[in-house]
Every structure is written in C-alpha cells, then in structure tokens.
Backbone as JSON, one array per atom type, in Angstrom:
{
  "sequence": "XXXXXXXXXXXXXXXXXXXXXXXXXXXXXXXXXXXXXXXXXXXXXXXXXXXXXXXXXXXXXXXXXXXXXXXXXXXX",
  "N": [[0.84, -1.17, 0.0], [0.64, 2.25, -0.88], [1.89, 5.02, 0.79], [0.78, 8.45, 1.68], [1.55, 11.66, 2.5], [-1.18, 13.99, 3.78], [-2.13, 16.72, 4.82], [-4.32, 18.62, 7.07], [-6.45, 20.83, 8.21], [-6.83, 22.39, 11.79], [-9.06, 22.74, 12.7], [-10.8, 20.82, 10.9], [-10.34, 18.53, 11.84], [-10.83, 18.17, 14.16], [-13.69, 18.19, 13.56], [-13.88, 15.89, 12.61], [-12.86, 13.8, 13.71], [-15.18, 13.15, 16.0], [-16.56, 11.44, 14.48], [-15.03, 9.05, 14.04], [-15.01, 5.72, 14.62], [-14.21, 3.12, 17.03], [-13.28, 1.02, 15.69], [-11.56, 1.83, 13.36], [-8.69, 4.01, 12.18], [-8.67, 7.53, 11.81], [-6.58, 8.03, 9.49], [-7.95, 6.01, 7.89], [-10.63, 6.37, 8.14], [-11.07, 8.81, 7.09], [-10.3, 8.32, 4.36], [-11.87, 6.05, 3.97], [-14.36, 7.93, 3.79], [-13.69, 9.56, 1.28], [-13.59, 7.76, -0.71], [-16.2, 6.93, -0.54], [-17.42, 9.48, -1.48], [-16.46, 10.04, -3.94], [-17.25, 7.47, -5.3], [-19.96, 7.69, -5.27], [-20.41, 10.13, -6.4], [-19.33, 9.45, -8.69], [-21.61, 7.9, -9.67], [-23.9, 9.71, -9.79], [-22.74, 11.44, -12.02], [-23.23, 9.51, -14.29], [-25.81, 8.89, -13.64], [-27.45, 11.23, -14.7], [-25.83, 11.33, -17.23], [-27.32, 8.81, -18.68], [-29.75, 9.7, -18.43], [-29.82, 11.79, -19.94], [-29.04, 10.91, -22.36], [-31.74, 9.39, -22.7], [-33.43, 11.55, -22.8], [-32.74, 12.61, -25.03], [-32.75, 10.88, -26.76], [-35.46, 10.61, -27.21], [-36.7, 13.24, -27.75], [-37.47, 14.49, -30.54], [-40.56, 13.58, -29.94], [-40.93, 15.06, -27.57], [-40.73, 17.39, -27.63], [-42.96, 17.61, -30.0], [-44.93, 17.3, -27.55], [-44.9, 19.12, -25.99], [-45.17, 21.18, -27.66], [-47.77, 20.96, -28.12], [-48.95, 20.94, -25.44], [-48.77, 23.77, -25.1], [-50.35, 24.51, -26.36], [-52.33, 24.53, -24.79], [-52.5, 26.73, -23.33], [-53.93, 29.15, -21.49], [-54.62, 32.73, -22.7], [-53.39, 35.5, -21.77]],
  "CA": [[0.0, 0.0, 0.0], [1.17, 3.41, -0.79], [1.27, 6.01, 1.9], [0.91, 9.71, 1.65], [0.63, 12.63, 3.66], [-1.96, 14.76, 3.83], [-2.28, 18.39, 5.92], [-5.75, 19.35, 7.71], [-6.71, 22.19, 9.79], [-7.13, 21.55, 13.31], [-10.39, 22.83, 12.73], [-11.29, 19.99, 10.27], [-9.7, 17.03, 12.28], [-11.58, 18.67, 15.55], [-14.73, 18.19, 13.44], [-13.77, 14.67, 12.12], [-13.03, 13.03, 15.34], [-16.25, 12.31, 16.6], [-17.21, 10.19, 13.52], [-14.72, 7.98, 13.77], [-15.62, 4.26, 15.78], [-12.93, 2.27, 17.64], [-12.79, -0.41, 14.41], [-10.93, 2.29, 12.63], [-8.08, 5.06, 12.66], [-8.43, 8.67, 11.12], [-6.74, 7.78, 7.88], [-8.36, 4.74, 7.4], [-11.66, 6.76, 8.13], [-10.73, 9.58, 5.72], [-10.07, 7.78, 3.06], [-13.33, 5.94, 3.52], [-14.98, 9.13, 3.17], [-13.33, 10.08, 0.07], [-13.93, 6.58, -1.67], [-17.68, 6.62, -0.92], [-17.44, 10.73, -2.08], [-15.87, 9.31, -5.52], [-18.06, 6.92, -6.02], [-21.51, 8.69, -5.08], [-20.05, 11.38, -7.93], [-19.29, 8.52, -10.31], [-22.94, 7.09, -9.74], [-24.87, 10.43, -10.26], [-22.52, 11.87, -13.33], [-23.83, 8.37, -15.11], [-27.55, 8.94, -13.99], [-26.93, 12.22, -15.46], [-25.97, 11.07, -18.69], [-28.5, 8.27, -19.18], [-30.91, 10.2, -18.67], [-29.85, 12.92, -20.89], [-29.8, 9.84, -23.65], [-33.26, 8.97, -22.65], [-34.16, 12.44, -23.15], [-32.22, 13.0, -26.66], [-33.64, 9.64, -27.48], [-36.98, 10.84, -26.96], [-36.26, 15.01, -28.72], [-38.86, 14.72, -31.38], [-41.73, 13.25, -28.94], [-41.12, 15.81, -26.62], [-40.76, 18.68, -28.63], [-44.27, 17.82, -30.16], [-45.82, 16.92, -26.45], [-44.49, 20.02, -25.3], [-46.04, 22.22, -28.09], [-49.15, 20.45, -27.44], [-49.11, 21.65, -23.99], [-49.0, 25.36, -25.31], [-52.25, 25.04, -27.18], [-54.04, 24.5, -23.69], [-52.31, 27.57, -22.17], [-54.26, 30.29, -21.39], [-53.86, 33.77, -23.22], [-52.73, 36.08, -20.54]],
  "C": [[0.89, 1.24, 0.0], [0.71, 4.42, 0.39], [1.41, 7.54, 1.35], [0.68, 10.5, 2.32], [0.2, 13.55, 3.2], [-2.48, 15.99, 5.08], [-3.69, 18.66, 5.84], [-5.99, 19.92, 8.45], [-6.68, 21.35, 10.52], [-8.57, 21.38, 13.31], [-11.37, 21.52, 12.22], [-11.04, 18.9, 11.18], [-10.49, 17.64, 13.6], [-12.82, 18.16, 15.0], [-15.21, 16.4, 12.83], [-13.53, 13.55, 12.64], [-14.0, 11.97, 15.66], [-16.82, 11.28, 15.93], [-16.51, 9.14, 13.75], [-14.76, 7.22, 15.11], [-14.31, 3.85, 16.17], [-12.57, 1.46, 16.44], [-11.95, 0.52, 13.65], [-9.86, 3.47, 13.09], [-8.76, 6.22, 11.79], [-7.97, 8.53, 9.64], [-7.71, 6.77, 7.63], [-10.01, 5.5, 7.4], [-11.95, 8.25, 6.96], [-10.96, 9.51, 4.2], [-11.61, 6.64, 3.08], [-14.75, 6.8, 3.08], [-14.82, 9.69, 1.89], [-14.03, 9.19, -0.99], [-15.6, 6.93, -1.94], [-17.71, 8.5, -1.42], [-17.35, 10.28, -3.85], [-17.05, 8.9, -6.01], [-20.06, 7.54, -6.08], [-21.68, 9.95, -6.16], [-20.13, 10.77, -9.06], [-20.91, 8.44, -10.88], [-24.14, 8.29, -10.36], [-24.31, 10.93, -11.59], [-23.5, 10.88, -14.84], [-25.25, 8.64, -14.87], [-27.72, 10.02, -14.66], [-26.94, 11.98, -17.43], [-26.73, 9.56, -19.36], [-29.64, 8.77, -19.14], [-30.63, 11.17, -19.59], [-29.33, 11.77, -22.87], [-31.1, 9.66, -24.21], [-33.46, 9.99, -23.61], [-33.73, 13.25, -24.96], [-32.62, 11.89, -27.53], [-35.09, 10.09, -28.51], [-37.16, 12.49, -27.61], [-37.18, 15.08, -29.25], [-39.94, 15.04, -30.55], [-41.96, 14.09, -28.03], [-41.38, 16.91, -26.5], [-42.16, 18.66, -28.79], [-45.02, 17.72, -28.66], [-45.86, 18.47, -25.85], [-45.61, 21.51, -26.17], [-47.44, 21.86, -27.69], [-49.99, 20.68, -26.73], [-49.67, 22.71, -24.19], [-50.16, 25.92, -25.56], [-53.26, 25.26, -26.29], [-53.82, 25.41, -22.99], [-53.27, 28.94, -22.44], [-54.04, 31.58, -21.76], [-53.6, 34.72, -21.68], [-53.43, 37.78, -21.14]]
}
C-alpha cells in the first residue's frame, strides 16, 4: 500500500473526530470518506448522462408533447 501525507486544519480534524468508531483510525476513516465521495459522484454523473440519452432519445416526442401543452395555455 502506498502512503501519503496529507495536511488538515485543526479545525477539520476537531470536526472529524467524533465520527470515527474504535474499528478504525483517522486515515483509514478519511479515506473511507473520500472513496464513498468518488463513487456517489461517479454514480450520479452516469444517472446524469443516461438520462440525458433517454431524453435525446426521446427530442422529437417531446418537442411535439411540449407544443401540445401550449395550445391548452391560457392567453394572458
């Protein structure tokens, strides 16, 4: 395993403390924070761009549904 060091306020490591349980140290709790950060970013960029498939899929259909809409709006 590679090691590295990493510099954190006091302020931050004062506030990062209390999370961590006896089963773990500070790095080891850190770096579990980061991982599940990562991946919780990975997971929404991808819902992100399947849905913006869906919705370029779907462009025409939506376009017309959308004008559609307009016809029932109220003049103002």
């Amino acid at each position: 395993m590679k090691t590295n060091t990493i510099t954190l306020s006091e302020n931050t490591l004062r506030e990062v403390d209390p999370f961590i349980d006896n089963a773990m140290n500070r790095s080891e709790f850190i770096e579990k924070i980061i991982r599940e950060y990562i991946t919780r970013n990975i997971a929404r960029k991808q819902k992100v761009a399947r849905d913006m498939e869906i919705i370029n899929a779907n462009l025409e259909y939506l376009n017309k549904e959308a004008e559609d809409v307009l016809t029932y709006q109220a003049e103002l």
